[in-house]
C-alpha positions in Angstrom: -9.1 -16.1 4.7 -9.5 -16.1 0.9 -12.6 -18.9 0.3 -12.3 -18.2 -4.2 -10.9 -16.7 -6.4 -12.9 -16.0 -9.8 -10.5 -14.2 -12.5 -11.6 -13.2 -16.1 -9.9 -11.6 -19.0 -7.0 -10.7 -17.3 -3.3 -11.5 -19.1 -3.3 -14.8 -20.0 -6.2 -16.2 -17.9 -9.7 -15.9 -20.0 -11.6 -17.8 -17.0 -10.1 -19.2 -14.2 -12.0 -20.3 -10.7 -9.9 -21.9 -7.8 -11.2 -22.7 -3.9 -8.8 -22.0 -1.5 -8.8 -24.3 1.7 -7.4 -23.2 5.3 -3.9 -24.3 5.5 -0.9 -24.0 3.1 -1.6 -24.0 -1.1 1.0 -24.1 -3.3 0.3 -22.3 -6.4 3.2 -24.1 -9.4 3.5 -23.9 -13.1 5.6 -23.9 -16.1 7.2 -19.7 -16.5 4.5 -17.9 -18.1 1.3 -19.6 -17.8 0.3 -17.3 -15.7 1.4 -17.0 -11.9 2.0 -13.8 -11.6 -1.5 -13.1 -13.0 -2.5 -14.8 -9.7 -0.8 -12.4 -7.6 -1.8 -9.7 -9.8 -5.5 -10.6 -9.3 -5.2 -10.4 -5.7 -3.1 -7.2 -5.9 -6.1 -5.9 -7.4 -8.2 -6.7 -4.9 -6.1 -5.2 -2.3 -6.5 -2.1 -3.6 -3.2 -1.6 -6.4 -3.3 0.6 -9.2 -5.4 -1.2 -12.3 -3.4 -1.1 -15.7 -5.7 -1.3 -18.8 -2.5 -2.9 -21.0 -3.2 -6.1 -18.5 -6.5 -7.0 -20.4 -6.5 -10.2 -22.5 -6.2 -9.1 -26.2 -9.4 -10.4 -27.1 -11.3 -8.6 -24.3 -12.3 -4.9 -23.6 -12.4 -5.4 -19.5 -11.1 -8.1 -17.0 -13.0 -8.5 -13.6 -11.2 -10.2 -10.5 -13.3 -11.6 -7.7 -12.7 -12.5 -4.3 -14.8 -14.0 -1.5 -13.5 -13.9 1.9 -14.3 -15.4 5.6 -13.9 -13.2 8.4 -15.2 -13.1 12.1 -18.1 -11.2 12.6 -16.0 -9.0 15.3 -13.2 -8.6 12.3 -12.8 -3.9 11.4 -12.8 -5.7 7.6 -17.2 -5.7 8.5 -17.1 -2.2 10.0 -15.4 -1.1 6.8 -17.9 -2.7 4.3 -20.7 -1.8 6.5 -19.9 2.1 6.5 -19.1 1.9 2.4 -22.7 0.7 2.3 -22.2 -2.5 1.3 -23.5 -5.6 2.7 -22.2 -9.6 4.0 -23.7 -12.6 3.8 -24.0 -15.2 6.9 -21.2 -18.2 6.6 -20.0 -20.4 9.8 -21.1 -19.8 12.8 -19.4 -16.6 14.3 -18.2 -15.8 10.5 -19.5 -13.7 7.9 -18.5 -13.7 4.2 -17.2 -10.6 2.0 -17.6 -10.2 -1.5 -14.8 -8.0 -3.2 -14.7 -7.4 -7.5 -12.2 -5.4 -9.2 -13.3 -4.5 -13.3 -10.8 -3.3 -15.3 -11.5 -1.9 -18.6 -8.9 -1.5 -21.4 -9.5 2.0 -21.5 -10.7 4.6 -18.6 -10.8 4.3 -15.1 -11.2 0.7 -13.1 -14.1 -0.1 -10.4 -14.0 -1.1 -7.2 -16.9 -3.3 -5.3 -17.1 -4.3 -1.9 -20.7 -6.2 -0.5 -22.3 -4.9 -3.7 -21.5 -1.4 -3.4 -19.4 0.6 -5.6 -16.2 2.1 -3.7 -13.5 4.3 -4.2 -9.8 1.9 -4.5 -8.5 2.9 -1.5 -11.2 1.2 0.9 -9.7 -2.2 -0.8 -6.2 -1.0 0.3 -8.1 -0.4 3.9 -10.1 -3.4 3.5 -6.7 -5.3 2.9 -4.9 -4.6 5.9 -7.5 -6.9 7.8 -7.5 -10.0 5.7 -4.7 -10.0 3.4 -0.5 -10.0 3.7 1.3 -9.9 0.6 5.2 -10.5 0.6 7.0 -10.9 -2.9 10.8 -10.7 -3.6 10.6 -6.9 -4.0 10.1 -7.4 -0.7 13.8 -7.8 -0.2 14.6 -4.0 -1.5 11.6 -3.0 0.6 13.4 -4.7 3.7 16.8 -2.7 2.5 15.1 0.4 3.5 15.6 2.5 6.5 11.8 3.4 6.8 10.5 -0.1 6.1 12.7 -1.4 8.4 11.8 1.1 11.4 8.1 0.0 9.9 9.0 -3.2 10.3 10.1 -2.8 14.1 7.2 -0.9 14.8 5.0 -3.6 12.9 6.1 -6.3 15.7 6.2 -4.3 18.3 2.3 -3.9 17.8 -0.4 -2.1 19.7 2.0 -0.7 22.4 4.0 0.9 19.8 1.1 2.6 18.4 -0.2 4.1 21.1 3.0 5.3 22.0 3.5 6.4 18.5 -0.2 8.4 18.6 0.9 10.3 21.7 4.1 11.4 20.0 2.7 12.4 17.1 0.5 14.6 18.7 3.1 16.5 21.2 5.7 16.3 17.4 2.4 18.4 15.8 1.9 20.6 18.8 6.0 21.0 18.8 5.8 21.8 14.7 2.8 24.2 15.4 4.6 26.3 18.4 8.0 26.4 16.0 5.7 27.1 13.0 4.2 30.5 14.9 7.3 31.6 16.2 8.9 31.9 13.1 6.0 33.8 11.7 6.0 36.3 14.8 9.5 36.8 14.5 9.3 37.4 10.3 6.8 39.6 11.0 8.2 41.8 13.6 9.1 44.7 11.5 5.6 44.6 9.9 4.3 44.5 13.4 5.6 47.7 14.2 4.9 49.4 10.9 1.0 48.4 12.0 1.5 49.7 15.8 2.8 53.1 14.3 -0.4 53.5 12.1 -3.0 52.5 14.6 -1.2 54.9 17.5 -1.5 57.6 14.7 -5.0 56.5 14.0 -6.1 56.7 17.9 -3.8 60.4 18.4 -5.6 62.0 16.1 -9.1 60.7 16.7 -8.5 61.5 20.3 -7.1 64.6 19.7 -10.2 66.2 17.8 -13.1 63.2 20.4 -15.3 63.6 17.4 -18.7 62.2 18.0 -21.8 61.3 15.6 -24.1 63.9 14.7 -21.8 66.1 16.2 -21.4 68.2 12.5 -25.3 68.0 12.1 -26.1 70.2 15.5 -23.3 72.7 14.6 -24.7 73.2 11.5 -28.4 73.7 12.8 -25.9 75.9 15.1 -24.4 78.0 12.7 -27.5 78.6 10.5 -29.1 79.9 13.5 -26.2 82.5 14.7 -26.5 83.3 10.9 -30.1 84.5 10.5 -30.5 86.7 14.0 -32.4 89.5 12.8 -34.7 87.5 10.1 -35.6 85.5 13.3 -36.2 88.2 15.6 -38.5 90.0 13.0 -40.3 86.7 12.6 -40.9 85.7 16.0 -41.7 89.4 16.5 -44.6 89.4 14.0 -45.6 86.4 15.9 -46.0 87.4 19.2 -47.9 90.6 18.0 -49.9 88.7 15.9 -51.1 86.6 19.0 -50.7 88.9 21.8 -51.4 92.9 20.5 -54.1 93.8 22.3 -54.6 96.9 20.7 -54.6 95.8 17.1 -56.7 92.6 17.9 -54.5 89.9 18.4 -55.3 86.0 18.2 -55.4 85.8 22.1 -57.8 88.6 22.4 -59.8 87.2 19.2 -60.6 84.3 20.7 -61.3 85.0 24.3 -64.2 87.0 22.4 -65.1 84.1 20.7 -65.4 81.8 23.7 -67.3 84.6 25.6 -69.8 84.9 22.7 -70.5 81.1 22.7 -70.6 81.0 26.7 -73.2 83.1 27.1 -75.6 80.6 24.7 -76.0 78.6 27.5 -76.4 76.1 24.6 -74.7 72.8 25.6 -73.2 72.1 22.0 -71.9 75.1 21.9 -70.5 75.5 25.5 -68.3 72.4 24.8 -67.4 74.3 21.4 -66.4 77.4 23.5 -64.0 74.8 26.6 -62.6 73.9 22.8 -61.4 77.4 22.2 -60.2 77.6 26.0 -57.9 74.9 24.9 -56.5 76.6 21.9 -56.1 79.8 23.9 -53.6 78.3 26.4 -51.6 76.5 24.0 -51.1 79.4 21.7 -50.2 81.8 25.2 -47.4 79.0 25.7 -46.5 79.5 22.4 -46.3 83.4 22.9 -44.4 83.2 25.8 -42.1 81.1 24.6 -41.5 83.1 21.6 -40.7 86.5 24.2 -38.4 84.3 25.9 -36.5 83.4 22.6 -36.7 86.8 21.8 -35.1 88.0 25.1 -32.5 85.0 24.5 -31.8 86.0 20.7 -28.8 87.9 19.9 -26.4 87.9 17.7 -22.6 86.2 18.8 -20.3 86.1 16.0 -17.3 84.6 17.8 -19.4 81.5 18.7 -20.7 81.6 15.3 -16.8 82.0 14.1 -15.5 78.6 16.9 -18.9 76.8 15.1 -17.0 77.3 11.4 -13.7 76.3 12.9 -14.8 72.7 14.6 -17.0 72.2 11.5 -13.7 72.8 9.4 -11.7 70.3 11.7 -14.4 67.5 11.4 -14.2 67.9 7.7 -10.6 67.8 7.5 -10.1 64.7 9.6 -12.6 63.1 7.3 -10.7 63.8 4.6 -7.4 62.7 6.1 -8.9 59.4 7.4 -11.2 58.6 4.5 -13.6 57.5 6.8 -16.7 59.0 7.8 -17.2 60.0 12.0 -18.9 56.6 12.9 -16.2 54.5 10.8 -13.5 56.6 12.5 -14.3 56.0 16.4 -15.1 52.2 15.3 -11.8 52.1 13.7 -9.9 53.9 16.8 -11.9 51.5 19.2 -10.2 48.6 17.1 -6.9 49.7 17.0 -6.7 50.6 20.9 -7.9 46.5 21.1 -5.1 45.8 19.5 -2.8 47.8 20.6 -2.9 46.3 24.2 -2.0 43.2 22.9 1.2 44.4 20.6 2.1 46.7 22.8 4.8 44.0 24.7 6.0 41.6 22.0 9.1 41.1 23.7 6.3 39.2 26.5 4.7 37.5 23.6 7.9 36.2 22.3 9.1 35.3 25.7 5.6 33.8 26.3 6.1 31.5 22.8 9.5 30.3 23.5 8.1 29.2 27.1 5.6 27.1 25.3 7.9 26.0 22.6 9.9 24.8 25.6 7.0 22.6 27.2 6.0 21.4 24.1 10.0 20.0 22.9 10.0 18.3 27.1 6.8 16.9 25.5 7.8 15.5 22.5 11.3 14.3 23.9 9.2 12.4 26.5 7.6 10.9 24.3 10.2 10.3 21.5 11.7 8.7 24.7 9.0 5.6 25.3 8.6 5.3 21.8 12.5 4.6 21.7 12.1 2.4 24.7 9.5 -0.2 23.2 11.5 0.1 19.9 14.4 -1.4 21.4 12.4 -4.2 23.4 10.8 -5.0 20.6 14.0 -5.1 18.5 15.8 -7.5 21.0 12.7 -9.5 20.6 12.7 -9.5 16.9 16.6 -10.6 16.2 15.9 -13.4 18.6 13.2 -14.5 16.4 14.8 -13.8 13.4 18.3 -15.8 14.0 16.0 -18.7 15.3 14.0 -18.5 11.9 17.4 -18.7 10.8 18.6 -21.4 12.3 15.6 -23.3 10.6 16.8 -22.0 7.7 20.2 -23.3 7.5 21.8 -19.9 8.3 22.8 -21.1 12.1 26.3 -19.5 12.1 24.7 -16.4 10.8 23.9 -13.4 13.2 20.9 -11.0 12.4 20.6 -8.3 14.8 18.3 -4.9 14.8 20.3 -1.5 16.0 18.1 1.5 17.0 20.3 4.6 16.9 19.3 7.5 18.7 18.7 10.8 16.2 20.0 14.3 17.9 16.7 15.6 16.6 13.3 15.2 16.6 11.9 13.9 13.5 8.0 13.1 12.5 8.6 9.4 13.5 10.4 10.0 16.7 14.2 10.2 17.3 15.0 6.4 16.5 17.0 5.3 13.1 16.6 1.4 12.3 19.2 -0.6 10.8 19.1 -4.4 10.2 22.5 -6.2 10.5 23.6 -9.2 9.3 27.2 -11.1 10.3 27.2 -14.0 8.0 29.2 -16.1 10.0 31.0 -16.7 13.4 33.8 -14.0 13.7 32.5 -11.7 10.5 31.8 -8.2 11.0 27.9 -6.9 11.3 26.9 -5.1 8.0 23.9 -3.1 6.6 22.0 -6.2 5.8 21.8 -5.2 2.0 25.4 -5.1 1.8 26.8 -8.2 3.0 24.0 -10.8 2.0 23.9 -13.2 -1.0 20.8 -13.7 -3.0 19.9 -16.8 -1.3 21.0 -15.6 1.6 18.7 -12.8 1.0 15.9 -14.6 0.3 16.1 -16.5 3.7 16.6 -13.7 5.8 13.7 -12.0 3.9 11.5 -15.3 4.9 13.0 -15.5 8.3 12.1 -11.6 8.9 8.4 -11.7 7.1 7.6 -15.3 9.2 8.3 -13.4 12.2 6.3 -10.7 11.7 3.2 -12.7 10.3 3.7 -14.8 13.5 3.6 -12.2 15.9 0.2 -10.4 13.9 -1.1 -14.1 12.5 -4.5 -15.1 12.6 -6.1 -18.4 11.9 -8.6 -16.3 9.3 -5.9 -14.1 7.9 -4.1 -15.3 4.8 -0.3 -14.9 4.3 0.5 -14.8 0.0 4.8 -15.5 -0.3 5.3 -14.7 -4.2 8.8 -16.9 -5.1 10.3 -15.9 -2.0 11.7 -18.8 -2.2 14.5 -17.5 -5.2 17.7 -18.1 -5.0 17.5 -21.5 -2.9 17.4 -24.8 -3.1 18.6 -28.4 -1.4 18.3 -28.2 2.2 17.6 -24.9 2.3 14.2 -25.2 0.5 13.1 -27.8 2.5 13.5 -25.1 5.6 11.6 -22.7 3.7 8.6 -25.0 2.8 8.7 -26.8 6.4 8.9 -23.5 7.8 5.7 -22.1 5.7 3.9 -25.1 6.6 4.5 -24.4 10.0 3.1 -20.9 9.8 0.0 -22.4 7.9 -0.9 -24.2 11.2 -2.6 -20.7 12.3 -3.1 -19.0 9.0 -4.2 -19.7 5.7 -0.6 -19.4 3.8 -0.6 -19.0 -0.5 2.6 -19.6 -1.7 3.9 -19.3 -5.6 7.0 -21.3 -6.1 9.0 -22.8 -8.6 10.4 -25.4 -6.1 9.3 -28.7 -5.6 10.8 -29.0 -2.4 8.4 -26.3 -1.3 5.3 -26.7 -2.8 6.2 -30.5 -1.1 5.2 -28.8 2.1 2.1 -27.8 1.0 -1.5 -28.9 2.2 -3.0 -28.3 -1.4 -1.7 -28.3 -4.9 -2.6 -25.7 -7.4 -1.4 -25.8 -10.6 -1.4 -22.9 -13.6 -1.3 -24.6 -16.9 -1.4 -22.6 -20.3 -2.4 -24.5 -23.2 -2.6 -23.3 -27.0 -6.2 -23.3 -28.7 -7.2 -22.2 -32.2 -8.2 -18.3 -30.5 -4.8 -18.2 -28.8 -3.3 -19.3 -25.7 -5.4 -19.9 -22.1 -4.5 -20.5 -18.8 -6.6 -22.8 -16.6 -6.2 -23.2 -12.6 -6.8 -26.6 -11.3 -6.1 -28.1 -7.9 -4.0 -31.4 -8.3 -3.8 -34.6 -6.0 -2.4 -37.7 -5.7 -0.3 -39.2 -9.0 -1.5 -35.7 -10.9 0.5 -34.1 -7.8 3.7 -36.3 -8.1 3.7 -36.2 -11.8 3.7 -31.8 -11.3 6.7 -32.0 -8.8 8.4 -34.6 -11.0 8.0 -31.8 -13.3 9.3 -28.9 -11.1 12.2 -31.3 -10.4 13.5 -32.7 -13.4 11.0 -31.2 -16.3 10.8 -34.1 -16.8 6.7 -35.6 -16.1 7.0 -39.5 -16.8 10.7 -39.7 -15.2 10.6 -42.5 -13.3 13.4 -41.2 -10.9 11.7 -37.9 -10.8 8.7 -39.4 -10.0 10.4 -41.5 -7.1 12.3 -38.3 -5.8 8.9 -36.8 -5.9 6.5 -39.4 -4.0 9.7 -39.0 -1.4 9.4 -35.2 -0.8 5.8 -35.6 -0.2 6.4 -38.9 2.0 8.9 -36.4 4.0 7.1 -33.5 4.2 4.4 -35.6 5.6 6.6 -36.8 8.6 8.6 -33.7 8.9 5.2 -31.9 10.0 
């Protein structure tokens, strides 16, 4: 519930303080001192869009504050908790909630909750757990299709939202399924423009089986084949060099050498001479590897001539693919990857549609319950409604909610709502914004919006009714004050009204005066009691304060209020 309100600066109202109480408050006043302003202050704190052109004249920013009771268990803590903002102890089991709105005359507002500056839209969130606002837009609101299936859904409460959470998710798979079908099917022709170039790709990579380094060896290859006799003359030379015995080769050289040292008997130069053993044996291997080459070597032009070719094939398929060897098998391993998976799309297709399939059953399933609660719930609310009604001085009149079922899916299920409304005993049922007068309206608006704050009320959530009272009066606005008051039994109820025979009804008084100074006109907010109560409904009454007939008919709507509850 709303414990103060603390307004500055804003339209009419340069200060203005008021304590709520639990119960029903009646907020009256002469047009334009500054109701609305109210109801604008507590819009603001809910989370609606700031207007700089609602500053008082004489000020460059006007700041709304709000504190609010809640259980300790209420989401509204969670919410200021995980904003970073803080509450303060109240009564036992109850914690209270700070909430400011600034708004400047020129840039952007600022939102506080618990001390911490937030972005607007954790008010709106903040809202839904502590505040219910219903004005006589309300009426057009309740004229539309979607706030009506809202409205359904609202009463039906948690069951409907469960059921509503498990449709929306088989509705997104359903979307999803249909989403890449569509795409598959679009894109077929591009799909087999794409399998065309990656068979090509793999043809002619298999066709040449490349591999890397392969061009480096055939190379070392040909160079070799190339130079035949420059290499046998030069391994030639070498061998003789090492091995002619005659001329002196290396071999014979240093088998001298080693014999020479030997026969020192000197240690240091024994080991010097097992040295030049060493050196011996390794350039024989080298000798005899160099007469096996040279046995080996000869000259093969038509290898040499198949080593030009493949060289010539490599270098072409390069050029073809723009892509070196290693990029070229990587590519071709790639494309045979995917490949296997386009190479059925008719499967894939088929394969789609199955799941599409599965997922529509799903969704349908689901539409199904949610259509099912719908309707209980709709039973339950024109029985509610038409005994609001009744109240209400509409007892002949028939209100009656129709779900219609929808031959397709749609985000919110397959249920259109319609609200219905036979005036009278033997009329027709019409679209409710088509056979309704403005009173009439105005009741069934009440009747509707007490029904759903019944079902959802909570002795520390607070109802505000902006003049939804318009339109009415007599007997009529007693059943709409008695009927408040009623609802302010289990929740805090504010309710701006023009009517005495509502504000009657009310537990407290609160009256919006503007008065003329020398810097312009100000609004104050005072709460009013006993003869300064009669002499404000005299007022509503008859305009007229001192009356003494209005003052009798008003100490008689307070004595009757009084018994009627």
């Amino acid at each position: 519930m709303i414990e103060e309100l603390r307004i500055s600066n804003l339209g009419v109202i340069e200060h203005a303080q008021v304590n709520f109480e639990r119960g029903m408050t009646a907020l009256t006043g002469e047009t334009g001192a500054g109701k609305t302003m109210t109801v604008t202050a507590l819009q603001l704190l809910m989370g609606a869009k700031a207007d700089g052109a609602r500053v008082r004249s004489d000020a460059e920013k006007a700041v709304v504050e709000g504190t609010f009771i809640v259980p300790q268990s209420s989401p509204a803590v969670s919410i200021v908790h995980e904003a970073g903002g803080d509450v303060e102890e109240a009564d036992p089991g109850y914690v209270s909630i700070i909430v400011a709105r600034q708004v400047p005359r020129h840039g952007r507002s600022r939102a506080y909750v618990g001390g911490r500056s937030v972005p607007s839209n954790v008010l709106s969130e903040l809202a839904k757990h502590i505040l219910t606002l219903h004005g006589q837009s309300d009426q057009l609101r309740l004229s539309s299709a979607t706030q009506q299936r809202h409205a359904v859904d609202a009463y039906a409460g948690e069951s409907v939202h469960v059921a509503y959470l498990n449709y929306s998710a088989a509705w997104e798979q359903m979307q999803a399924l249909e989403k890449e079908l569509a795409e598959f099917d679009s894109a077929a022709r591009a799909m087999v423009t794409e399998r065309m170039a990656m068979q090509m790709l793999v043809k002619q990579v298999d066709a040449v089986k490349p591999y890397v380094g392969e061009d480096e060896q055939l190379k070392a290859q040909a160079l070799r084949l190339s130079n035949v006799e420059a290499l046998r003359v030069a391994m030639q030379s070498a061998q003789t060099a090492l091995s002619n015995e005659a001329e002196g080769g290396a071999l014979e050289l240093i088998d001298a050498a080693y014999h020479a040292l030997e026969r020192t008997q000197d240690s240091e130069l024994i080991e010097l001479a097992n040295q030049l053993i060493e050196v011996n044996g390794t350039l024989a291997e080298i000798s005899a590897a160099l007469g096996a080459n040279l046995e080996n070597l000869e000259a093969d032009p038509d290898r040499l001539e198949e080593i030009h070719a493949r060289r010539a094939v490599l270098r072409n398929l390069e050029r073809e693919l723009g892509m070196s060897v290693a990029d070229m098998l990587s590519e071709a391993e790639r494309a045979r990857t995917q490949l296997a998976a386009l190479d059925d799309p008719d499967a894939h297709r088929q394969e789609l549609h199955q799941q599409l399939d599965e997922a529509t059953a799903n969704a349908t399933a689901a539409a199904r319950t949610l259509t099912d609660i719908r309707r209980a719930a709709a039973a339950e609310l024109s029985a509610a409604v038409n005994s609001e009604l009744a109240e209400l001085y509409m007892k002949d009149a028939t209100f009656s909610v129709h779900i219609h079922h929808r031959s397709e899916l749609a985000s919110w299920g397959a249920d259109d709502v319609s609200f219905l409304l036979s005036p009278h005993s033997g009329a027709p049922a019409m679209e409710l914004g088509h056979t309704a007068s403005g009173g009439e309206m105005s009741r069934i608006m009440l009747a509707l919006e007490v029904s759903l704050a019944a079902r959802a009320a909570a002795a520390d959530h607070t109802f505000i009714f902006d003049e939804v009272d318009a339109g009415i009066g007599g007997k009529s606005a007693l059943a709409v004050g008695k009927r408040l008051a009623q609802l302010a039994l289990h929740s805090q109820v504010l309710c701006v009204t023009h009517l005495a025979q509502v504000a009657a009804f009310a537990s407290e008084q609160v009256v919006v005066e503007k008065a003329s100074t020398d810097t312009g006109a100000m609004t104050a907010v005072r709460v009013v009691s006993g003869d300064e109560r009669e002499a404000e409904l005299a007022r509503m009454l008859s305009g007229h304060v001192e009356s003494p007939a209005a003052r009798a008919h008003a100490a008689e709507l307070l004595h009757s209020a009084d018994v009627a509850l």
